[in-house]
N, C-alpha and C positions, 0 to 999 in steps of 0.2 A: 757156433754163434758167439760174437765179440759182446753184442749188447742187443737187450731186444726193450722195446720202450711202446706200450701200444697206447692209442687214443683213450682208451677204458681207465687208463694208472692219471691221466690226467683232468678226465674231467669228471665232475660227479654225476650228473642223469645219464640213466644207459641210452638216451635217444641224443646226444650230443658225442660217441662214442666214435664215429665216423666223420665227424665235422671236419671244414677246414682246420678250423682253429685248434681243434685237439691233436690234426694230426700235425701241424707246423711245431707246439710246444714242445711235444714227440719228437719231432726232427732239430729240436734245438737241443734237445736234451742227449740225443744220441753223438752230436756232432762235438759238443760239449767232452763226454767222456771217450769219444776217439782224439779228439786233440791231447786229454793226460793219459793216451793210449801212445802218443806218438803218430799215430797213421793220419797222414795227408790229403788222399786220393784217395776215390771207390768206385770201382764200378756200380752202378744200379741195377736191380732187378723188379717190374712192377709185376706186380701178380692180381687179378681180378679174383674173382669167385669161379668163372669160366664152368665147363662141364656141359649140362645142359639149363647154365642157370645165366646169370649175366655174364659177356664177357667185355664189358666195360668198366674201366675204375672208377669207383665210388666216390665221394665228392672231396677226399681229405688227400687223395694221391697227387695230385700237382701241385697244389700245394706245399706236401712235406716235400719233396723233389725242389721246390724254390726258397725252401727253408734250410733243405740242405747248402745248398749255392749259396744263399747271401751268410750265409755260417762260414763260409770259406773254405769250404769243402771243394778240391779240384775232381769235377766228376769223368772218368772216362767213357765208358760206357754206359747206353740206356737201352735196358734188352726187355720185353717182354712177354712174362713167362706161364700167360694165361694157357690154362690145361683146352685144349681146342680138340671135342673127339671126333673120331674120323666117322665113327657113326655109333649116335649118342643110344641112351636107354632113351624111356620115354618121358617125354618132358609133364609135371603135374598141371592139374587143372584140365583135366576129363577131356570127353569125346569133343564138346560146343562151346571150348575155351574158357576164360572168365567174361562173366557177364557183368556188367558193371550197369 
C-alpha cells in the first residue's frame, strides 16, 4: 500500500463517512501525494461490500474515481473487484424477510 486516505480521516460525523464529498477530498488527497510520489497513471480497482451483502458501491465511489481524473491522474484500468460467491451462506433477516 502506497497511500491509503479513507472518508472517516476526513470528515467529522460517522454518518457522512461514505458521502460524496468525503470520498472526493479523499481522492484529492491521495492524488496529491502520488504526484510527490512521482507516479502518473493507476489503474483502478472498485470494491463494494459484495458477499451476501450489497454488491453495489456505495454513494462516494464515483465520485472519488472523478476526483481522481480531474486531479490529473491518467487512469488505465477500471476493474471491479466485488467478492461475488458462487453459493453464499445465508443471507440475515430470518425466514419472512424484513418487514418494514
Amino acid at each position: 500500500t502506497v497511500i491509503r486516505v479513507t472518508g472517516a480521516m476526513k470528515v467529522k460525523a460517522d454518518r457522512d463517512e461514505a458521502s460524496p464529498y468525503a470520498a472526493m477530498t479523499a481522492a484529492q488527497d491521495v492524488a496529491e501525494r502520488l504526484k510527490q510520489l512521482g507516479v502518473t497513471a493507476l489503474h483502478i480497482k472498485l470494491r463494494a461490500t459484495g458477499g451476501n451483502k450489497s454488491k453495489s458501491l456505495g454513494p462516494g465511489g464515483q465520485s472519488a474515481l472523478r476526483a481522481l481524473a480531474r486531479a490529473g491522474m491518467k487512469i488505465g484500468r477500471i476493474e471491479d473487484v466485488t467478492p461475488i460467491p458462487t453459493d453464499s451462506t445465508r443471507r440475515k433477516s430470518g425466514r419472512r424477510g424484513r418487514r418494514l
